[in-house]
matplotlib code that plots the C-alpha trace (Angstrom):
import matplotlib.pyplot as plt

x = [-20.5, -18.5, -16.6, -16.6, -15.0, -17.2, -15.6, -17.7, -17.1, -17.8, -20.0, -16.7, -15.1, -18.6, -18.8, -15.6, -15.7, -17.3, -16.5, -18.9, -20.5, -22.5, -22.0, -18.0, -18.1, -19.4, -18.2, -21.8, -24.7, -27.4, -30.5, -33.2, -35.9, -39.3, -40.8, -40.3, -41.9, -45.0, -44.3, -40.3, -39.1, -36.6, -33.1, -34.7, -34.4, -31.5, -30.0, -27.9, -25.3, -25.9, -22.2, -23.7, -27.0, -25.2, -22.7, -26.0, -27.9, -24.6, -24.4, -28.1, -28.1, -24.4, -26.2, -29.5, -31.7, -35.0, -35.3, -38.9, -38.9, -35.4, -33.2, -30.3, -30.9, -28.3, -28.2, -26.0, -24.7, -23.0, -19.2, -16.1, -13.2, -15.6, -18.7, -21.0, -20.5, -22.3, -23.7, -24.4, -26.1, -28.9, -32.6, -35.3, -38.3, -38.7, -39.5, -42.5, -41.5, -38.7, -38.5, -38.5, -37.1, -37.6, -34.9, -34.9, -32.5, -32.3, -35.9, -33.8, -36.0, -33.7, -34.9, -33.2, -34.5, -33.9, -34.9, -36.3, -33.0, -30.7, -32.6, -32.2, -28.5, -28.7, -31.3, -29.8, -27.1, -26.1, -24.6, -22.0, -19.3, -16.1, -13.5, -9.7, -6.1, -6.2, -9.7, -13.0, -16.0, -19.5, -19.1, -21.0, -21.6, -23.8, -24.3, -24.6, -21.3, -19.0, -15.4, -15.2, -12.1, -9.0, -10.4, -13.2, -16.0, -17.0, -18.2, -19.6, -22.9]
y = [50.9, 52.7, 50.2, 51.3, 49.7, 47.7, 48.0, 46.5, 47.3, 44.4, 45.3, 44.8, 47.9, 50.2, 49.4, 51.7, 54.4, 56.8, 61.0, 63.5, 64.5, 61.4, 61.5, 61.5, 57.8, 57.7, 60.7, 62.5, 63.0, 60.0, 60.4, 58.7, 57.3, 59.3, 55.9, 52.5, 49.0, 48.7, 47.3, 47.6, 49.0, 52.1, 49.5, 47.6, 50.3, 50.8, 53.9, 55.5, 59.1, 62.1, 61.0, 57.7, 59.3, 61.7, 58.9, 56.9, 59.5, 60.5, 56.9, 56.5, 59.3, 58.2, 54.3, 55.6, 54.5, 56.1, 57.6, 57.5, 53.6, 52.4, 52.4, 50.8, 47.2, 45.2, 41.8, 38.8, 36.0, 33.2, 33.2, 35.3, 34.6, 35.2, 33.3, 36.3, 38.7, 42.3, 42.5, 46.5, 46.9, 49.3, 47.5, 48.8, 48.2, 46.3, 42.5, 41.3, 40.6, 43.4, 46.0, 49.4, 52.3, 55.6, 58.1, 62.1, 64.6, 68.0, 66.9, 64.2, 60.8, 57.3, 53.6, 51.2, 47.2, 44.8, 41.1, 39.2, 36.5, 39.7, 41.5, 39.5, 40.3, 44.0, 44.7, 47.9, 48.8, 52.2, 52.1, 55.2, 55.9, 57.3, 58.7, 59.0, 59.6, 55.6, 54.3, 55.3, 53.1, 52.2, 51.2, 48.8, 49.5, 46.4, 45.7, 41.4, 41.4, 39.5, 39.4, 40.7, 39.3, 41.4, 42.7, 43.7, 42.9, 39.7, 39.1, 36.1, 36.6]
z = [-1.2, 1.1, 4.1, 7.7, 10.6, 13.7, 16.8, 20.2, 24.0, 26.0, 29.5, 31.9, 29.5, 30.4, 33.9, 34.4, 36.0, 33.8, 33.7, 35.3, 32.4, 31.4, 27.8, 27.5, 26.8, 23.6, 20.7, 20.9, 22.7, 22.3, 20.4, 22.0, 19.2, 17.9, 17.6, 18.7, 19.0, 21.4, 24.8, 24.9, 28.3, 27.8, 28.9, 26.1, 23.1, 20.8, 20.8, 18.3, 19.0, 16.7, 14.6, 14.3, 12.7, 10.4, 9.5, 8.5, 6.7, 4.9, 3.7, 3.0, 0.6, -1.2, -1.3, -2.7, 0.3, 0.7, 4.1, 4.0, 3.0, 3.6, 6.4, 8.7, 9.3, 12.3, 12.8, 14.4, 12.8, 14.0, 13.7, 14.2, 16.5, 19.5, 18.1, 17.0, 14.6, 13.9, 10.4, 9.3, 6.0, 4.0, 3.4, 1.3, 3.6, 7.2, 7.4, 8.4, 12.0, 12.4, 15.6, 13.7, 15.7, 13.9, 14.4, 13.7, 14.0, 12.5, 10.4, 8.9, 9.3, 10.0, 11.1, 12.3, 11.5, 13.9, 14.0, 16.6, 17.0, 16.6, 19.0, 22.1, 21.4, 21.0, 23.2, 25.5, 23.0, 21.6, 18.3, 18.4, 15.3, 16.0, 13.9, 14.9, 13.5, 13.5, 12.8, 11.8, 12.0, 13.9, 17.4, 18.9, 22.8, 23.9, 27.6, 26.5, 25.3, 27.9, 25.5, 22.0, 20.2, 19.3, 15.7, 17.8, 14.8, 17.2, 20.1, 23.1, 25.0]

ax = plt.figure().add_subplot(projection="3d")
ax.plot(x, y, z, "-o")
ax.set_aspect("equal")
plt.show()
């Protein structure tokens, strides 16, 4: 399995002044979901960029994932230097009680799984990757995050 970095921006870091365009902040345009839960209000959905996407489907297909069964499922867990961490992995099918948001770009079909405890915490968030002479990895921009800890894999709500 291939390993990628998690980075987070707390809400102080997007409440900056952001450029005229609207988009600069993250490394590509958002893609809004094809499908989502029932009864989720649009500050409520999780969003993902178009590199995040092609970063997931890339990784999908190397994995073995079935795009028509499988997908990306992100969680919380307790622990990390700030208290909660972000957990990124591939799942077969949705649980019982996930939120699945459906995702499609270019024709090529990608959910997300969320559960209900980690949804509280990522509620609002866009899940951008960026790639740089330094670092590479998914990038967690979630509006609940108060401090994320140096590392920046955790973070306090």
């Amino acid at each position: 399995m291939s390993v990628v970095g998690i980075s987070t921006s707390t809400s102080q870091e997007m409440s900056a002044t952001a450029p005229a365009t609207g988009t600069a902040q993250y490394s590509s345009p958002i893609v809004e979901p094809v499908a989502q839960p029932e009864g989720n209000a649009k500050a409520q959905n999780i969003q993902v960029t178009e590199k995040a996407l092609k970063r997931i489907r890339a990784a999908m297909k190397k994995e073995g994932v079935s795009a028509e069964q499988g997908g990306l499922r992100l969680g919380i867990t307790g622990g990390g230097c700030s208290g909660l961490s972000y957990n990124i992995r591939f799942d077969s099918q949705p649980r019982e009680r996930d939120r699945v948001y459906h995702y499609e770009q270019e024709s090529d079909p990608v959910q997300i799984f969320v559960d209900p405890k980690s949804f509280l915490y990522l509620s609002g968030m866009v899940l951008d990757f960026e790639e740089t002479l330094m670092r590479q990895g998914f990038n967690f921009i979630n509006p609940h995050s108060t401090k994320s800890c140096g590392c920046g894999s955790s973070f306090s709500a």
